[in-house]
Backbone as CSV, one residue per row, in Angstrom:
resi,resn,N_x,N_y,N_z,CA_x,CA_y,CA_z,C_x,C_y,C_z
1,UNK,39.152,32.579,67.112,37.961,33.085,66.452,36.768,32.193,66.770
2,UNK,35.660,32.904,66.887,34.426,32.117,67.291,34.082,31.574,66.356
3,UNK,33.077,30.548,66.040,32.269,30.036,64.731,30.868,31.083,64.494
4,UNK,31.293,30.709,62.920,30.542,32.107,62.239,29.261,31.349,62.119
5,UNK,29.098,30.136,61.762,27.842,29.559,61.114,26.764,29.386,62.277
6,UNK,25.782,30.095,61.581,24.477,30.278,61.933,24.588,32.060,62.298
7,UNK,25.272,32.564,62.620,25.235,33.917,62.548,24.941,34.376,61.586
8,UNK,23.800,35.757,62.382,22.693,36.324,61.223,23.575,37.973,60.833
9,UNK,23.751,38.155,59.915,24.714,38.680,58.954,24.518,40.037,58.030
10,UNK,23.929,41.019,58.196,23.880,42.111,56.853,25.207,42.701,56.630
11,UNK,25.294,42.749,55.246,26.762,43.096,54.224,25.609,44.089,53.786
12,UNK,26.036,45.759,53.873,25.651,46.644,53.067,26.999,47.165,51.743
13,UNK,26.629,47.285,50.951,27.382,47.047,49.215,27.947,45.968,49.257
14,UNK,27.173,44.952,49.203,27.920,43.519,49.232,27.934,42.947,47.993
15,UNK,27.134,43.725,47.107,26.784,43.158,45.195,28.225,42.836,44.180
16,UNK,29.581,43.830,45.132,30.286,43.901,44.092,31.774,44.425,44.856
17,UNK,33.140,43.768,44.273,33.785,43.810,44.956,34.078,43.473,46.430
18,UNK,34.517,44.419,47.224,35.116,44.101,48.431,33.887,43.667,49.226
19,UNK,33.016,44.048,49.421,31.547,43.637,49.790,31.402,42.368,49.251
20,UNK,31.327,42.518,47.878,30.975,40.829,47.691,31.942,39.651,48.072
21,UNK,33.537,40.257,48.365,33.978,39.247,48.730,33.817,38.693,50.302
22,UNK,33.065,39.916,50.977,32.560,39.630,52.447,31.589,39.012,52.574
23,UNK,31.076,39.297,51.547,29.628,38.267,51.468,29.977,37.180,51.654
24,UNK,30.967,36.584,50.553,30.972,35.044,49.888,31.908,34.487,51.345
25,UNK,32.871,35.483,51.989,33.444,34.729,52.839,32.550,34.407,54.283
26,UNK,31.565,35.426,54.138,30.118,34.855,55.405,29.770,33.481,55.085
27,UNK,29.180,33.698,53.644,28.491,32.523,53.142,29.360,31.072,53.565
28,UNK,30.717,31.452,53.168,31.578,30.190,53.375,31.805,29.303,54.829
29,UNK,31.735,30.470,55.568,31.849,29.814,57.227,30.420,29.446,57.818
30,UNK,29.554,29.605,56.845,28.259,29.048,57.597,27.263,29.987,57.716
31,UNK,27.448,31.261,57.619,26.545,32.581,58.139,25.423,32.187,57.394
32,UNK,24.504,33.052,58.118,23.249,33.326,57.517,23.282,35.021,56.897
33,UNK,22.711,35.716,55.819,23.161,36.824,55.485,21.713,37.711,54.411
34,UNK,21.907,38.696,54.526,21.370,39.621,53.771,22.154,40.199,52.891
35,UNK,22.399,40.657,51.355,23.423,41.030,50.970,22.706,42.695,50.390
36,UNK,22.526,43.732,50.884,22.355,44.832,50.301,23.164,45.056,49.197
37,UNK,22.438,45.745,48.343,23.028,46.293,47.200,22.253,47.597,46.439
38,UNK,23.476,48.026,45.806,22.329,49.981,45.509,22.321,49.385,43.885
39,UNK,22.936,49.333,43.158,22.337,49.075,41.720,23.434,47.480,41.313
40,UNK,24.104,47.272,42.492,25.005,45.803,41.488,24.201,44.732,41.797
41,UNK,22.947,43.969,41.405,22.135,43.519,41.380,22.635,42.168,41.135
42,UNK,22.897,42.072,40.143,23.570,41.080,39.717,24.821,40.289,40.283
43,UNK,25.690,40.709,40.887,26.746,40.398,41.668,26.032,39.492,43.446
44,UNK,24.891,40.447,43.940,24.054,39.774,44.691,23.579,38.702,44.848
45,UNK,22.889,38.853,43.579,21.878,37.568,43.227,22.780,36.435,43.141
46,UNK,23.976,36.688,42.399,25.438,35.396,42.174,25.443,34.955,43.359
47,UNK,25.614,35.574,44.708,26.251,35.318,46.180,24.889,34.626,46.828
48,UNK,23.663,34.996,46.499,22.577,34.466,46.971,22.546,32.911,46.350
49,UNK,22.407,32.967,44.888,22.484,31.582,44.064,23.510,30.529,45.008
50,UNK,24.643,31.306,44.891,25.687,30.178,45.425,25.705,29.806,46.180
51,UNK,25.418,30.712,47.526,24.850,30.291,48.666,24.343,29.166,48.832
52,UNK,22.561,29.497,48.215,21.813,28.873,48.406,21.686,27.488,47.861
53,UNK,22.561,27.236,46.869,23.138,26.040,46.126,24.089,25.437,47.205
54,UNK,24.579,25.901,48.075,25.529,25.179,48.803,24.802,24.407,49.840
55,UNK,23.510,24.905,50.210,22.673,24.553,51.459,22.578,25.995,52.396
56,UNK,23.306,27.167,52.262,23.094,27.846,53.278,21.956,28.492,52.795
57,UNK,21.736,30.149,53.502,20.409,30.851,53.672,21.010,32.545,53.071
58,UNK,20.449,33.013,52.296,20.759,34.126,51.740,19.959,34.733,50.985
59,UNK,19.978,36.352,51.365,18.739,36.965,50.354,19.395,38.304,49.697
60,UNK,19.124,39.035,49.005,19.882,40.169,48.449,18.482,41.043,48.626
61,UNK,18.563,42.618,48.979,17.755,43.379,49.441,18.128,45.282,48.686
62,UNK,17.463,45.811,47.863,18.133,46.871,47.198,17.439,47.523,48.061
63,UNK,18.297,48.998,48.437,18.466,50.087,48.722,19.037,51.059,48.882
64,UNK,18.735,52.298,48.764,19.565,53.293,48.474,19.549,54.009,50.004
65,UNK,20.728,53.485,50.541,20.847,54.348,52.149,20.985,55.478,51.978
66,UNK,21.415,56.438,51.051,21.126,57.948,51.324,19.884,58.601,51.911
67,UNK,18.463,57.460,51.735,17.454,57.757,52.175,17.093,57.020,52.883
68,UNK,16.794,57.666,53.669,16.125,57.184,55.260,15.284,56.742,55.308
69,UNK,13.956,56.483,54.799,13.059,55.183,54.653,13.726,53.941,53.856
70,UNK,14.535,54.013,52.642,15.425,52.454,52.291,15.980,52.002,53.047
71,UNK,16.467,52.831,54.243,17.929,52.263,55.774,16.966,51.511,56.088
72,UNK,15.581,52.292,56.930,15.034,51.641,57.897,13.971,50.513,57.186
73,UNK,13.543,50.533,55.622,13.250,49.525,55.503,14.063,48.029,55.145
74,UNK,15.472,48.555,55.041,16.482,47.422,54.800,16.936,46.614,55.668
75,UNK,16.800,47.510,57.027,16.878,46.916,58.323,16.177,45.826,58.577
76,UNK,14.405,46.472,58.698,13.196,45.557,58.946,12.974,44.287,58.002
77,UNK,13.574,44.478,57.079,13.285,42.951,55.878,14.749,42.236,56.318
78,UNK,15.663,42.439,56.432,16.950,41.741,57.008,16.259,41.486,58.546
79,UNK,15.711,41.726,59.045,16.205,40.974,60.463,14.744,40.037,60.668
80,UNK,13.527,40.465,59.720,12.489,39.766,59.232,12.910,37.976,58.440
81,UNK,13.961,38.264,57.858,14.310,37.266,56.916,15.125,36.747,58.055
82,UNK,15.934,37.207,58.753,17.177,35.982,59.283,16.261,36.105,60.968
83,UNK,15.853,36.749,61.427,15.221,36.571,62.512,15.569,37.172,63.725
84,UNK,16.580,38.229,63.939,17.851,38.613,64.057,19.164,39.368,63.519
85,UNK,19.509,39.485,64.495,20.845,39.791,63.766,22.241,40.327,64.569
86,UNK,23.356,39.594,64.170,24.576,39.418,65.534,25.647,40.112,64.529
87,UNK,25.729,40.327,63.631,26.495,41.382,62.635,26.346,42.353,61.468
88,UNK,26.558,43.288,61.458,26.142,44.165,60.818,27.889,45.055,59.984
89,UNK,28.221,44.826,58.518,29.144,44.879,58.252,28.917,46.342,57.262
90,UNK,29.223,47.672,57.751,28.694,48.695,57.238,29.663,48.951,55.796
91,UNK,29.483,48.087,54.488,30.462,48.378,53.652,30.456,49.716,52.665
92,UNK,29.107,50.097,51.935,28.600,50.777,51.514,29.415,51.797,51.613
93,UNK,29.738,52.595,50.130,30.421,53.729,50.124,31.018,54.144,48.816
94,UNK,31.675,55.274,48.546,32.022,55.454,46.813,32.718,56.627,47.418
95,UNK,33.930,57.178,46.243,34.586,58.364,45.991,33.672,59.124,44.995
96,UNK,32.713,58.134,44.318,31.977,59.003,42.815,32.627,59.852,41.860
97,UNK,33.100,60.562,42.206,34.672,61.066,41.287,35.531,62.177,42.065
98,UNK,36.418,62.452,41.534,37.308,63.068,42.166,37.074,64.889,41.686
99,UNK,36.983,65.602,42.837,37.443,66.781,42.644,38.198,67.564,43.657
100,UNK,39.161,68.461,43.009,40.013,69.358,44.341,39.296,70.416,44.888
101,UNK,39.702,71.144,45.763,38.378,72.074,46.655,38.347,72.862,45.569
102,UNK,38.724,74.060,44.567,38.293,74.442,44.038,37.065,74.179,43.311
103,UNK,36.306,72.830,43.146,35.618,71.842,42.577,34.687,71.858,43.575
104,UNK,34.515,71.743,44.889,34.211,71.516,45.596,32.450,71.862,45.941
105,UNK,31.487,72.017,45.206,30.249,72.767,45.431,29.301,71.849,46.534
106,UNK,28.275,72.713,47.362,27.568,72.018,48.756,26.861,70.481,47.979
107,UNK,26.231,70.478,46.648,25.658,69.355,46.201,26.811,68.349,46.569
108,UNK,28.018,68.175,45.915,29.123,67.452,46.169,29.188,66.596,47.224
109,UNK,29.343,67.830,48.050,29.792,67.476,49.457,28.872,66.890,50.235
110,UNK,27.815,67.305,50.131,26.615,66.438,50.871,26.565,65.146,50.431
111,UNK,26.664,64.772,49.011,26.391,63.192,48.416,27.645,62.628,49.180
112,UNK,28.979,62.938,48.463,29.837,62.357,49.447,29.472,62.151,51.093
113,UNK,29.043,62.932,51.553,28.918,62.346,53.372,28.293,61.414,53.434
114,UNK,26.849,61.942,52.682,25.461,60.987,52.669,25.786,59.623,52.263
115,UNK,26.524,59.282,51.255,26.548,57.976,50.752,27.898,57.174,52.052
116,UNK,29.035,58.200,52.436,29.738,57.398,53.190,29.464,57.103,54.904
117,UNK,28.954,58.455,55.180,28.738,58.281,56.360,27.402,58.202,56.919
118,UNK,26.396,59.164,56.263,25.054,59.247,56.978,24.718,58.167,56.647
119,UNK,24.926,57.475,55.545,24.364,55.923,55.426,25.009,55.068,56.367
120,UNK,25.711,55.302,56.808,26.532,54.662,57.546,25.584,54.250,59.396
121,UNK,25.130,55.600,59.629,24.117,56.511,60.456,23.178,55.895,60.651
122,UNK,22.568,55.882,59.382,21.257,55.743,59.630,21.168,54.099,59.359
123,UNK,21.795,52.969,59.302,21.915,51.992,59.083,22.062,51.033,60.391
124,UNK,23.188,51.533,60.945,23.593,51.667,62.467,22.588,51.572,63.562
125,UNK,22.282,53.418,62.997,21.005,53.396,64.196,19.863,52.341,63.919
126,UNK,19.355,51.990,62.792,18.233,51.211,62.730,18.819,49.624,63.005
127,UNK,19.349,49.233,62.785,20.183,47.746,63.425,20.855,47.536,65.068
128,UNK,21.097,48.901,65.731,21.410,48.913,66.960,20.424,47.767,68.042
129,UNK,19.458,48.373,67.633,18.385,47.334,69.074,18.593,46.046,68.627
130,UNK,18.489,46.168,67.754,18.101,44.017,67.096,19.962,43.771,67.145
131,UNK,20.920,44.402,67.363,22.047,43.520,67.526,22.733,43.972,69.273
132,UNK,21.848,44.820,69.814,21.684,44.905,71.465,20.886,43.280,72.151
133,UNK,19.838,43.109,71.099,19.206,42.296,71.614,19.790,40.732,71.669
134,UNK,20.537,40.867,70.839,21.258,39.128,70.196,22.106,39.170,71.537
135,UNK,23.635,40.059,71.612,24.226,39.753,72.588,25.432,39.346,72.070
136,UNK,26.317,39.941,72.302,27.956,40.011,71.684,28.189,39.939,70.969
137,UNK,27.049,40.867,69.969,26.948,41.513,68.662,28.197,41.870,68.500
138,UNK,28.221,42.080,67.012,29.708,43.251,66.069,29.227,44.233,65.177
139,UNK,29.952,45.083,64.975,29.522,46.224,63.656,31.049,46.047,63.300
140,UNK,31.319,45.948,62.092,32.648,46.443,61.417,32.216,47.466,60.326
141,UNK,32.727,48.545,60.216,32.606,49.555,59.598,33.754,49.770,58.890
142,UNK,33.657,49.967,57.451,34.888,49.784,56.468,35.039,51.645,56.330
143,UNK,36.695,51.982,56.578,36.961,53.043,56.355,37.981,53.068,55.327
144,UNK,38.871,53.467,55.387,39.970,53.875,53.852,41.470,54.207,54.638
145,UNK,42.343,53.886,53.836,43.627,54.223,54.171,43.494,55.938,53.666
146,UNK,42.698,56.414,52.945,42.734,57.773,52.770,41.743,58.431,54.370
147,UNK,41.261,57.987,54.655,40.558,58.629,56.183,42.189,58.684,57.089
148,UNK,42.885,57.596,56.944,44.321,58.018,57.673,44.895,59.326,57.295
149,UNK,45.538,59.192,55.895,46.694,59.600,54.952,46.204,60.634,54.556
150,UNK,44.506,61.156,54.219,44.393,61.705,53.266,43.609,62.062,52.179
151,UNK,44.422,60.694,51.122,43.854,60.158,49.837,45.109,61.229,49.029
152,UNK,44.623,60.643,47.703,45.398,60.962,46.550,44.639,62.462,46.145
153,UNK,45.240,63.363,45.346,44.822,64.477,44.533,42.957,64.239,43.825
154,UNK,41.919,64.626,44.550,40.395,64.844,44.371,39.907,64.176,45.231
155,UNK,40.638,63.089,46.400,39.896,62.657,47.236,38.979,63.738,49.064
156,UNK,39.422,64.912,48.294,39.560,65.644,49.736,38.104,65.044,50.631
157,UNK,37.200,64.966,49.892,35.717,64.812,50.890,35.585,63.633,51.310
158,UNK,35.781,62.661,50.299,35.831,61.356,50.682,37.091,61.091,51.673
159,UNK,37.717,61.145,51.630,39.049,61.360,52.661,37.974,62.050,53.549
160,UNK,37.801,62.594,53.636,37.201,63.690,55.180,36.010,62.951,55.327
161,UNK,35.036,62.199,54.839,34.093,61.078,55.215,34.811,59.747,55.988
162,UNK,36.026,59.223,55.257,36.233,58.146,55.920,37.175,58.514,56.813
163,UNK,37.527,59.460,57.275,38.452,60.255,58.447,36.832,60.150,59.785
164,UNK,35.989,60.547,59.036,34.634,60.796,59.907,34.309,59.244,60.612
165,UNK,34.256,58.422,59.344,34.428,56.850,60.225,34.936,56.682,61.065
166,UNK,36.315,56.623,61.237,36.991,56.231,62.077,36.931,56.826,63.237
167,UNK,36.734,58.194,63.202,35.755,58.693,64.552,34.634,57.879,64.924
168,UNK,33.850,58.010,63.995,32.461,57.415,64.577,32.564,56.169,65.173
169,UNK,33.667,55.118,64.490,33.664,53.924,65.236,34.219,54.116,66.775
170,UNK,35.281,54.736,66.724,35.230,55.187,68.380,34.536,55.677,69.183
171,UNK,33.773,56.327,68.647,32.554,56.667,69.390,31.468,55.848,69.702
172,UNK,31.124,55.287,69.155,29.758,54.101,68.383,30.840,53.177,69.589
173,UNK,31.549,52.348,69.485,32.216,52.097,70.467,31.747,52.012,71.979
174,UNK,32.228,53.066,72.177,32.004,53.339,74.013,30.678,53.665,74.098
175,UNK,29.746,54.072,73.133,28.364,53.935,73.191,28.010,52.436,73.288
176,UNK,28.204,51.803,72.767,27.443,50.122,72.560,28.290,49.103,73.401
177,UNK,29.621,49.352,73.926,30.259,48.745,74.265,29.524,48.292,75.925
178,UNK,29.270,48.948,76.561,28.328,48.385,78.305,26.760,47.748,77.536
179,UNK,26.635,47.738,76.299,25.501,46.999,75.911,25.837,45.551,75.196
180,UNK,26.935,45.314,74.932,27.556,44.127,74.426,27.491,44.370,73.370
181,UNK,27.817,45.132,72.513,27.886,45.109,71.232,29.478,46.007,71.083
182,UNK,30.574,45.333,70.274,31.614,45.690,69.820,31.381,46.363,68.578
183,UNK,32.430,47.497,68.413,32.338,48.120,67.012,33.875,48.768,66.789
184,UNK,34.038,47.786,65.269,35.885,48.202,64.966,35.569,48.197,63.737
185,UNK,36.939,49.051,63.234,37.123,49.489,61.525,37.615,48.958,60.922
186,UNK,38.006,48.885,59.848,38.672,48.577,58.309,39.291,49.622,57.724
187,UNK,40.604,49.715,57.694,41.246,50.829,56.355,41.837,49.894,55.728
188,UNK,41.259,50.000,54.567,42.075,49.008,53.612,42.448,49.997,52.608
189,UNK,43.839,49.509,52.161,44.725,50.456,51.353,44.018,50.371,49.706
190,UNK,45.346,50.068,48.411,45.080,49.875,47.576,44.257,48.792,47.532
191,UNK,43.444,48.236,46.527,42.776,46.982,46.601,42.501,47.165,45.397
192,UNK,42.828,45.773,44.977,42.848,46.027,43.294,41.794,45.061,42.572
193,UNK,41.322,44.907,41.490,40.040,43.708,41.280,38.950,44.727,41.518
194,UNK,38.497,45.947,42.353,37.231,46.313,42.803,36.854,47.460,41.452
195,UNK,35.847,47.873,41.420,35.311,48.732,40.586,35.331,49.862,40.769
196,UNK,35.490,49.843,42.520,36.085,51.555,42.739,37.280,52.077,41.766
197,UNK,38.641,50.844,42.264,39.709,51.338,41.903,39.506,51.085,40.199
198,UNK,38.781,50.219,39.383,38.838,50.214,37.889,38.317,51.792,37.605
199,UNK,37.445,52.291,38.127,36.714,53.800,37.831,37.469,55.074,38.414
200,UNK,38.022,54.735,39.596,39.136,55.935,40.063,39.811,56.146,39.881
201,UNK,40.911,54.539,39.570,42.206,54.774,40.097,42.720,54.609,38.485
202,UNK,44.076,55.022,38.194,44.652,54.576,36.265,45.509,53.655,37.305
203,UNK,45.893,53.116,35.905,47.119,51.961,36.259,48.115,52.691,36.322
204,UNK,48.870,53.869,35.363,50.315,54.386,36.445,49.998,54.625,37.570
205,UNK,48.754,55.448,37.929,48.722,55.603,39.806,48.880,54.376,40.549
206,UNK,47.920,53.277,40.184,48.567,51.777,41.160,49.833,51.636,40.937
207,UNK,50.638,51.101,39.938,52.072,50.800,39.653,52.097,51.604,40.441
208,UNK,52.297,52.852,40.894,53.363,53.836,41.588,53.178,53.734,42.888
209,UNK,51.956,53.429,43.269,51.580,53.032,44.704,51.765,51.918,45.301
210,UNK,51.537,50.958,44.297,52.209,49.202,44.622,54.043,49.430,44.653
211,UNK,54.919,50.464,44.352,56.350,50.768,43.856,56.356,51.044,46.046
212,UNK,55.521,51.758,46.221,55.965,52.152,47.760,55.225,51.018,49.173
213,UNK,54.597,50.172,48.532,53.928,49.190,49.482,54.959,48.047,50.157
214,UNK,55.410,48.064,51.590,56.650,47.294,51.699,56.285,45.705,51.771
215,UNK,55.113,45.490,51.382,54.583,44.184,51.240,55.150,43.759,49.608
216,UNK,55.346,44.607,49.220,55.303,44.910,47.181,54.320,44.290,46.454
217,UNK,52.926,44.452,47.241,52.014,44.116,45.598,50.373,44.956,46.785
218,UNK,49.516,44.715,45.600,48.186,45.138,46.134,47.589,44.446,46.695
219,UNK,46.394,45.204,47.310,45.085,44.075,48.459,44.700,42.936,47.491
220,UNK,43.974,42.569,47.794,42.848,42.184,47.462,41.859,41.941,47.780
221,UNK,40.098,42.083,47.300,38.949,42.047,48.331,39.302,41.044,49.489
222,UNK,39.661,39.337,48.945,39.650,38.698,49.617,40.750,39.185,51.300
223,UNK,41.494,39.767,50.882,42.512,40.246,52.272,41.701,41.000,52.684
224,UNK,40.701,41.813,52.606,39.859,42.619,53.498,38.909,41.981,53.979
225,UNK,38.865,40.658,53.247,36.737,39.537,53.882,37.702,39.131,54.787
226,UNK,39.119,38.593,54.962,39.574,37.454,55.609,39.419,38.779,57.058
227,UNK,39.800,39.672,57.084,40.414,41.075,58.364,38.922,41.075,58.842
228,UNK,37.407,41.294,58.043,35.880,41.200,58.886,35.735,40.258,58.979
229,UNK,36.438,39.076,58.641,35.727,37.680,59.564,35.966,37.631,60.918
230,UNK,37.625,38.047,61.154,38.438,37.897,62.103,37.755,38.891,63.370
231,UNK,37.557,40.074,62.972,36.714,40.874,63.688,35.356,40.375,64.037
232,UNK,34.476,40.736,63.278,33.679,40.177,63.508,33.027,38.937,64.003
233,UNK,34.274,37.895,64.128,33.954,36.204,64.742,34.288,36.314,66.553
234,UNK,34.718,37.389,66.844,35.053,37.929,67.917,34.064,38.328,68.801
235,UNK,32.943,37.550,68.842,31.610,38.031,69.207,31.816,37.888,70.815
236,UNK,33.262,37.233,71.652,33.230,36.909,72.632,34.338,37.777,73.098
237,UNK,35.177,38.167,72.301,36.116,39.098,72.352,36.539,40.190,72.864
238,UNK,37.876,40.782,73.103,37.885,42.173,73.877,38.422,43.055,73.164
239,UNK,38.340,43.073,71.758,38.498,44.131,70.591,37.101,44.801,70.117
240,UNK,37.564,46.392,70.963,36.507,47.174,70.286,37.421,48.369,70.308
241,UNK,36.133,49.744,69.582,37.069,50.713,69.541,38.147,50.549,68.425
242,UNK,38.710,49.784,67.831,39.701,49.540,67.004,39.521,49.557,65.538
243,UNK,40.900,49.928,65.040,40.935,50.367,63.382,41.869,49.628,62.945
244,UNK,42.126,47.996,62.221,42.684,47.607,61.560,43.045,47.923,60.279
245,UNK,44.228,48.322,60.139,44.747,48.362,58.583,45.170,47.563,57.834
246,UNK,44.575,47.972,56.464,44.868,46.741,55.071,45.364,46.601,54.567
247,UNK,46.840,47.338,54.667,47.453,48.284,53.854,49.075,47.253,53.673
248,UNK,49.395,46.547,53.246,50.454,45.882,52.920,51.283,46.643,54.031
249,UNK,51.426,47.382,54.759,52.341,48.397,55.398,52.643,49.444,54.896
250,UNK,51.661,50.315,54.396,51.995,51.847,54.092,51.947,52.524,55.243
251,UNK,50.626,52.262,56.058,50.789,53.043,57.002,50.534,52.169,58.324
252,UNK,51.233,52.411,59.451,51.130,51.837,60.645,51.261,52.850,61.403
253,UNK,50.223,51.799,62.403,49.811,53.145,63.805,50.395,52.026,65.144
């Protein structure tokens, strides 16, 4: 793995949970970082404080990527603040709640894309030149063991958003790849500690899902910061195109 410190860094949903534990593990190896956040404000500002108490460099930046002037102004104040930028860690994303297709109405379905993928999009595209320009840039783009599998009973859209990731990173891929910029995924399985799974998931559904994990227990954020360091420190590397899984061994490809 390459050395992370001094690498200029945006974590989009980095305020809380699995994001924030990507944050804190940037912060730890030295990075320099932006920490986006849509309303966990507070979780930010913690990762900025600590940071910046340690000696490193960190700013927290709100926006709501569903809209396309917050992408492109989140972009321009992140690469304003670090000067640059050699990683771009697309975390940002939600199930918002669960419904089965009967449930299914166009409002729905659009928020779901918009928040998982078009933000995803339009984030991408506005960070592309400024991490063309650095030079053996990374994008890690966090997808879901449900973009594999699925998902559980109401995940159908979100499942079909982070199914859409994992395309896009292959694609995004062989696009950026003759420009020096690598781009690989994240499916991380259960992960327990995050606010997704406190708001989605009940505890018989984990118990029953931790009952089939041949690792026998759950993620944790930190097992998903340690999988984007590893990627992402790879700035010299010949991993692109690729979808690492988080998944204790539920599913292997």
């Amino acid at each position: 793995m390459g050395h992370l410190k001094g690498k200029k860094v945006l974590v989009t949903g980095g305020g809380q949970g699995i994001g924030r534990a990507i944050s804190e593990a940037f912060a730890a190896q030295g990075a320099e970082l932006v920490i986006h956040y849509h309303s966990s404000a507070e979780g930010a500002e913690a990762v900025v404080k600590e940071t910046l108490s340690n000696g490193g460099r960190a700013k927290a930046v709100q926006a709501d990527l569903t809209q396309e002037a917050d992408a492109v102004r989140l972009v321009k104040e992140s690469v304003a603040y670090l000067g640059g930028l050699d990683i771009l860690v697309n975390n940002a994303g939600d199930l918002v709640g669960r419904k089965t297709l009967d449930g299914v109405d166009l409002d729905y379905w659009r928020k779901i894309l918009d928040i998982n993928l078009t933000s995803m999009m339009l984030v991408s595209r506005e960070a592309g030149p400024h991490l063309i320009a650095r030079g053996g840039a990374s994008i890690v783009n966090l997808a879901s063991l449900a973009g594999r599998k699925g998902g559980h009973p109401g995940s159908l859209v979100y499942s079909t958003a982070k199914g859409a990731v994992l395309t896009w990173t292959r694609a995004l891929s062989n696009e950026l790849a003759p420009r020096g910029v690598r781009v690989n995924a994240l499916a991380p399985g259960l992960i327990l500690g995050t606010r997704f799974h406190n708001t989605h998931t009940t505890k018989e559904s984990a118990d029953q899902t931790v009952q089939g994990i041949p690792l026998g227990r759950a993620g944790t954020p930190e097992d998903v910061a340690g999988a984007t360091l590893f990627l992402a420190s790879q700035y010299d590397g010949f991993i692109t195109g690729a979808t690492l899984d988080v998944n204790g061994g539920v599913y292997c490809t």
